[in-house]
C-alpha positions as semicolon CSV with decimal commas, in nm:
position;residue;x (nm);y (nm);z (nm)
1;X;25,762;11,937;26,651
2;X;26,021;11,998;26,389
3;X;25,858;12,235;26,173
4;X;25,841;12,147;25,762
5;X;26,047;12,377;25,524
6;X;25,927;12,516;25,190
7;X;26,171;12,317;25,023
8;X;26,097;12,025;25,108
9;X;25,679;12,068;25,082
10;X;25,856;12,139;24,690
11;X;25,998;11,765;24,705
12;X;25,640;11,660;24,728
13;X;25,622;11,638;25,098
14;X;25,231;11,685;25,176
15;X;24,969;11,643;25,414
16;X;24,975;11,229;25,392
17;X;25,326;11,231;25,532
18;X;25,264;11,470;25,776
19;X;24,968;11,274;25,974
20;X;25,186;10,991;25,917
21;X;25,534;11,059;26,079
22;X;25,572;11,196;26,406
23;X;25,851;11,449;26,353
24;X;25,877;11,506;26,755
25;X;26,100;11,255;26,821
26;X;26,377;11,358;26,534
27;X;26,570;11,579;26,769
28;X;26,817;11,765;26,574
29;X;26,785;11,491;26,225
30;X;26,641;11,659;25,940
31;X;26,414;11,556;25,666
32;X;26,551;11,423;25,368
33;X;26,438;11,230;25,026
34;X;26,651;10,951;24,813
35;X;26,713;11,126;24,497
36;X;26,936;10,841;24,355
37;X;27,064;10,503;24,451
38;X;27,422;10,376;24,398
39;X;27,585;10,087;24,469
40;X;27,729;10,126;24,810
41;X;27,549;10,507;24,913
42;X;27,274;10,732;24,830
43;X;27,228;11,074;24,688
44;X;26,949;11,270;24,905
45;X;26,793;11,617;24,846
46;X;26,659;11,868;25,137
47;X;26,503;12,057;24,846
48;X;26,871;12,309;24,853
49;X;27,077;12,073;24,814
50;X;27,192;11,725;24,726
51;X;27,426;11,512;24,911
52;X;27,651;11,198;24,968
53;X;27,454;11,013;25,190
54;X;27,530;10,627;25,357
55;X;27,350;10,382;25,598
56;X;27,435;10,377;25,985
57;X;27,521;10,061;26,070
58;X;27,239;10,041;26,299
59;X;27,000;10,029;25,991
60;X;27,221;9,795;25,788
61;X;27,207;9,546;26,071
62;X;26,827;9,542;26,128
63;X;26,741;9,495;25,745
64;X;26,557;9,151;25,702
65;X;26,450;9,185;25,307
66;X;26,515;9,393;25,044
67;X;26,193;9,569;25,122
68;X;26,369;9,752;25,380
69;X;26,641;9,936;25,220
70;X;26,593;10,308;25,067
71;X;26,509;10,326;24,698
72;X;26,457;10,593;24,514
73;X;26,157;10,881;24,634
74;X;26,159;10,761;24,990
75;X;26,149;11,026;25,253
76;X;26,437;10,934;25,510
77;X;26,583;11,059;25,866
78;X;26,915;11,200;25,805
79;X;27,230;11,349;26,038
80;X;27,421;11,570;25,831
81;X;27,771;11,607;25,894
82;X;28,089;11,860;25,765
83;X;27,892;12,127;25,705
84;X;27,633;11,953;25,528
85;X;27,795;11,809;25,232
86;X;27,800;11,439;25,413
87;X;27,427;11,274;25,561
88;X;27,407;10,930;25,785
89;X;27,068;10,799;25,682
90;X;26,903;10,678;25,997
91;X;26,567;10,521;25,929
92;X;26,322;10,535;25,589
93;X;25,981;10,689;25,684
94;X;25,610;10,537;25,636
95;X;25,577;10,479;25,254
96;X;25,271;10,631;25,071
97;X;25,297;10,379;24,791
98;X;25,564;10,113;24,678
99;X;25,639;10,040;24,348
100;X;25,802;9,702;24,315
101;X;25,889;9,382;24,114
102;X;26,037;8,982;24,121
103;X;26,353;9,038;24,076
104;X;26,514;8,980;23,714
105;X;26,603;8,579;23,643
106;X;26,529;8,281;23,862
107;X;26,591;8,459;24,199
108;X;26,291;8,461;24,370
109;X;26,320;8,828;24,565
110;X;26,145;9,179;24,535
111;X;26,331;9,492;24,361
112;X;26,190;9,811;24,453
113;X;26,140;10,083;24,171
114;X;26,019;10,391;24,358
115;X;25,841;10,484;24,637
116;X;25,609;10,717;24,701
117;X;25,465;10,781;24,367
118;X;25,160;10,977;24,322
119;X;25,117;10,881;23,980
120;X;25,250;10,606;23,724
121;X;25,307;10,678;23,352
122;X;25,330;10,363;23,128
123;X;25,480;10,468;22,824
124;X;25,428;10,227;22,478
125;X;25,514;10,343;22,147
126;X;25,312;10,296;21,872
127;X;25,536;10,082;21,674
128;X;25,668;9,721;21,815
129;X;25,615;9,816;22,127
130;X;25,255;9,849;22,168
131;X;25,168;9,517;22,331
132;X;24,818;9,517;22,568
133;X;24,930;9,191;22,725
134;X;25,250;9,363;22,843
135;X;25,077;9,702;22,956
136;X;24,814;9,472;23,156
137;X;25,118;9,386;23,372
138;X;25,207;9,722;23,414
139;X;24,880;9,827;23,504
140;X;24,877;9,487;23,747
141;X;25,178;9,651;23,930
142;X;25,082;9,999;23,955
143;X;24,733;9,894;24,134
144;X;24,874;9,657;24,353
145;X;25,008;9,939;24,494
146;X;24,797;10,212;24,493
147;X;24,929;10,456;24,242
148;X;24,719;10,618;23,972
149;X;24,812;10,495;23,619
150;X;24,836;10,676;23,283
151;X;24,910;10,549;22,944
152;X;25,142;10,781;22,708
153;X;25,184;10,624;22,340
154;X;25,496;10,807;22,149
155;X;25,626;10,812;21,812
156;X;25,251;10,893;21,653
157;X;25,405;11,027;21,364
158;X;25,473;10,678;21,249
159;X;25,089;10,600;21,223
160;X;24,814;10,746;21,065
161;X;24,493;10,878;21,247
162;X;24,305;10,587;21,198
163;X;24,573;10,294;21,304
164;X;24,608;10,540;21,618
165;X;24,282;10,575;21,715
166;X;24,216;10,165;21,648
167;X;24,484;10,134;21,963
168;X;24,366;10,375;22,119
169;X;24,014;10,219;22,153
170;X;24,201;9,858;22,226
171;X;24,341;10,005;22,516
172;X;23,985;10,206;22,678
173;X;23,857;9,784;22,602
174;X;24,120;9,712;22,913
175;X;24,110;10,026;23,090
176;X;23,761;10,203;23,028
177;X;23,857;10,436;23,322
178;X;24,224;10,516;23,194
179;X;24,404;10,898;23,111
180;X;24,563;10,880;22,794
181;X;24,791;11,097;22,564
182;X;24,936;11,034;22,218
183;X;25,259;11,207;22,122
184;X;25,495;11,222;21,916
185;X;25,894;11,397;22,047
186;X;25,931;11,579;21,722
187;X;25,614;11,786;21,772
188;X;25,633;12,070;22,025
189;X;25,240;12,131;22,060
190;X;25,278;11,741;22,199
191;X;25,537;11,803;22,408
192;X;25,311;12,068;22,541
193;X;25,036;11,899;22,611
194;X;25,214;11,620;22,766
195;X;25,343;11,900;23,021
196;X;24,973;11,922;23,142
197;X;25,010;11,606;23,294
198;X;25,247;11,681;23,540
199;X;25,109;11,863;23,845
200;X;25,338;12,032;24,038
201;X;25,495;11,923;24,405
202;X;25,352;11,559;24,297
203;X;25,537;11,250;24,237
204;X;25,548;11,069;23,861
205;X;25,733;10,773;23,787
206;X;25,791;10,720;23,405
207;X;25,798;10,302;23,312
208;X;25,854;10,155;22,955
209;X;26,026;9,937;22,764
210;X;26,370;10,065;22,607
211;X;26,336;10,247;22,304
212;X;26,019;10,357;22,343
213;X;26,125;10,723;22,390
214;X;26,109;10,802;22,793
215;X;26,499;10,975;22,771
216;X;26,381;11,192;22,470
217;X;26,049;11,273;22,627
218;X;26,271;11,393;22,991
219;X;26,536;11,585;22,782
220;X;26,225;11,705;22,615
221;X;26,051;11,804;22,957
222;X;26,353;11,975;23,122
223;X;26,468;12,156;22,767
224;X;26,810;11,973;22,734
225;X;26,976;11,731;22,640
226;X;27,112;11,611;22,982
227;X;27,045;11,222;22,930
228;X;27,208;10,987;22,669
229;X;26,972;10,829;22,445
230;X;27,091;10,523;22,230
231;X;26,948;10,438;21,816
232;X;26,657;10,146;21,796
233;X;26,694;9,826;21,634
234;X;26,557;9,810;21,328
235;X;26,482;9,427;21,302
236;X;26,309;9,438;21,590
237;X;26,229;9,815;21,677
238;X;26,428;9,721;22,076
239;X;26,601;9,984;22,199
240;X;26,951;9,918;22,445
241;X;26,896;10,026;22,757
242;X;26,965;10,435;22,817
243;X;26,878;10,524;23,155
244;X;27,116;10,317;23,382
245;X;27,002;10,395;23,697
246;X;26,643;10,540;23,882
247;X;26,697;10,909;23,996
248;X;26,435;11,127;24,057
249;X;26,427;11,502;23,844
250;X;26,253;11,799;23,933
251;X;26,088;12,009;23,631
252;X;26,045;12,357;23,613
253;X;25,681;12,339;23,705
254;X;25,798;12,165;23,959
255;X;25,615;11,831;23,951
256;X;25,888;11,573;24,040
257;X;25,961;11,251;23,796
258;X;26,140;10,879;23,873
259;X;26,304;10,819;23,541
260;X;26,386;10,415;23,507
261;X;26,593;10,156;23,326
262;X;26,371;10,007;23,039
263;X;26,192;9,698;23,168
264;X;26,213;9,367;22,988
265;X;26,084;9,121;23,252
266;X;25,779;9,231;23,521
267;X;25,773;8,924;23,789
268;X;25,523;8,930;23,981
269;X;25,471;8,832;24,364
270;X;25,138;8,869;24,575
271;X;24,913;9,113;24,337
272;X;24,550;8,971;24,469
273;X;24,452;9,366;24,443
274;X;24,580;9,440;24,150
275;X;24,453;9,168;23,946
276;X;24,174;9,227;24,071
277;X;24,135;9,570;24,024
278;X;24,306;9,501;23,641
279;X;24,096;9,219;23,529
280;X;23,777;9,393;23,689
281;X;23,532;9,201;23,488
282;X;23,741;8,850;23,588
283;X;23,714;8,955;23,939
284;X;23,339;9,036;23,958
285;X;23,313;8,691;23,808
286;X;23,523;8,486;24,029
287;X;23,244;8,552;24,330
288;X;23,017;8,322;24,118
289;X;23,203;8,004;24,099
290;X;23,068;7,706;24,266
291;X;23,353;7,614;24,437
292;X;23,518;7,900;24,654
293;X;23,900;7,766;24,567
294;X;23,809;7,747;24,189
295;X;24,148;7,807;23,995
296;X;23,946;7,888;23,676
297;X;24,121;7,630;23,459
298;X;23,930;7,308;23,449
299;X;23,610;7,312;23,711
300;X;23,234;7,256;23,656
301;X;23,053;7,558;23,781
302;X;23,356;7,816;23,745
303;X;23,180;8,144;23,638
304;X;23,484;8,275;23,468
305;X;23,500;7,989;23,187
306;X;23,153;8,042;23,144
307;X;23,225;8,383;23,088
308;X;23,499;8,339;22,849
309;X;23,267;8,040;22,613
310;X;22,981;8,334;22,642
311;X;23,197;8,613;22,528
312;X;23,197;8,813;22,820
313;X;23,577;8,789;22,820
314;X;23,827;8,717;22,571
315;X;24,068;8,448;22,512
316;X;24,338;8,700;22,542
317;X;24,282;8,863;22,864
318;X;24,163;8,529;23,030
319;X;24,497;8,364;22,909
320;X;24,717;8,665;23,067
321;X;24,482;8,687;23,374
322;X;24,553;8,306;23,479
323;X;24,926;8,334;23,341
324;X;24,988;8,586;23,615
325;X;24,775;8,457;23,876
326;X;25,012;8,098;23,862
327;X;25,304;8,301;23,802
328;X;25,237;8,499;24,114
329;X;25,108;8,211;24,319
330;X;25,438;7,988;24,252
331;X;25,673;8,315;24,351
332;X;25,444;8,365;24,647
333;X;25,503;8,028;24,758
334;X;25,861;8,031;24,687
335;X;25,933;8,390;24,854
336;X;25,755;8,274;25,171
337;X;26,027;7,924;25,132
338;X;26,320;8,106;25,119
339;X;26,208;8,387;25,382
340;X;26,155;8,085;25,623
341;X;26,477;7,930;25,558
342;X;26,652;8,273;25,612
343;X;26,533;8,325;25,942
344;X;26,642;7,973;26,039
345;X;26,967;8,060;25,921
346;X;26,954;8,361;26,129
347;X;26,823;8,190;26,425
348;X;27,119;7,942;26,393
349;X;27,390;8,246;26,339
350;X;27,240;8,381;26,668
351;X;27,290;8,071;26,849
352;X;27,649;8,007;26,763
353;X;27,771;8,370;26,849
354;X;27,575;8,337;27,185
355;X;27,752;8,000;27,240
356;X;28,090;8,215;27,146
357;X;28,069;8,482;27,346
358;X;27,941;8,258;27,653
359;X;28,267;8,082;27,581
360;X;28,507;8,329;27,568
């Protein structure tokens, strides 16, 4: 069995992956993890250094879905070639977790974030930004797949003590359970404390809105001022989008962050366990209805409506809970369309290049 460098345990390589991938039958491949991904290749890291890495062709012929290419933080099975400044990427490895989305628009197709994320870090500020609805989809996301969240709010010099803590307490409502920090990027004994959070050798993904401070908070974090950060709209307090691309950083303390492109639509496609796990209260209800396919909208003896006229739940959260349970039922449905028509089409392209080459 291959045996596991130092640097790469530093990547965030643990015991998870290690009862999970058989690393006899690599041969002479190495160990490898997506750092960034471009357009047509892939930047990888063996935890020394990071390199120019592409697909074999091999792998690009056997990918059915988007689900299947790299994205940034997967572990991959590399060849490295002229003296290790070029890699052949030759299959992704099992995924801890998967952080993922409907794509942007009417397209009805998944977009991968990051993968194998330890820990998810929704970051609001404390001005425009702070919206519960929106940070309920978040939260929707990050349980669906099995990645602790936290909540950072920035920019608390903008608000005093008391409007903070009132948000604060709004936000415990949702998520009684939830780690949360308030900061501001002009104080240093924030910046500080927000350090805490980040455990070394484990995975953090930062997600947000633009403008709501994640490129000042990372120059912050690694003491520079490495990334571009853009001025906010004042009518509206939006900011234009400043990170361009996902690309995972290691800090000094050597926890590892997935910086991302602010966020302005989350689509959503098959999240039974994290609504579930989001809308806990909803969930325990839903057992109770009288009629096992109850869509909570309209029937007699649907435990959930009764819990909404009683109190139990408010208007808001029952209003974004079934908004996302259609809009995730319809994209289901529609996914599972289009994946059946693709494989027809592929069934068909099989038969005419079999009827080809039995030709010729």
């Amino acid at each position: 069995m291959n045996k596991i460098s130092v640097e790469i345990e530093k990547l965030g390589f643990d015991k998870w992956y290690n009862d999970n991938i058989d690393l006899s039958k690599m041969g002479d491949h190495q160990i490898a993890r997506i750092v960034t991904v471009n357009k047509n290749n892939y930047i990888i890291s063996n935890g020394k250094d990071e390199i120019l890495a592409e697909l074999t062709g091999r792998f690009m012929f056997n990918i059915d879905s988007p689900l299947d290419f790299p994205t940034v933080g997967d572990w991959v099975e590399v060849q490295l070639f002229d003296d290790d400044s070029f890699a052949v990427i030759h299959d992704i490895f099992p995924r801890k977790s998967l952080l993922k989305r409907k794509t942007s628009g009417k397209k009805v197709e998944y977009q991968l974030i990051a993968a194998n994320i330890d820990t998810a870090i929704i970051i609001q500020s404390l001005d425009h930004n702070y919206n519960l609805r929106r940070l309920e989809r978040y939260l929707v996301m990050i349980n669906e797949s099995k990645i602790t969240p936290v909540v950072f709010l920035s920019k608390s010099d903008l608000l005093d003590a008391e409007e903070i803590e009132q948000k604060v307490n709004d936000i415990f409502k949702i998520a009684p359970e939830i780690k949360m920090a308030v900061f501001s990027n002009t104080s240093l004994s924030d910046i500080e404390n927000i350090k805490s959070y980040f455990t070394p050798f484990k995975t953090f993904c930062l997600l947000g809105s633009s403008g709501v401070g994640k490129t000042t908070l990372l120059n912050n974090l690694i003491h520079q001022d490495l990334y571009k950060t853009n001025p906010i709209r004042e009518k509206d307090g939006r900011g234009r989008h400043t990170t361009t691309r996902r690309e995972l950083i290691v800090l000094e303390n050597g926890a590892i962050v997935v910086d991302n492109p602010g966020m302005r639509e989350l689509g959503m496609i098959s999240i039974e366990s994290g609504l579930d796990e989001t809308f806990n209260e909803i969930a325990a209800l839903a057992d109770q209805c009288r009629f096992k396919d109850c869509t909570h909208t309209i029937e007699e003896g649907c435990a959930i409506l009764k819990g909404k006229d009683e109190g139990v739940i408010s208007d808001e959260r029952y209003r974004n809970y079934i908004k996302m349970y259609k809009e995730s039922l319809y994209h289901e449905m529609s996914y599972l369309e289009k994946r059946q028509k693709d494989k027809k089409f592929g069934k068909y392209v099989h038969s005419v290049l079999k009827y080809k080459n039995d030709k010729g």
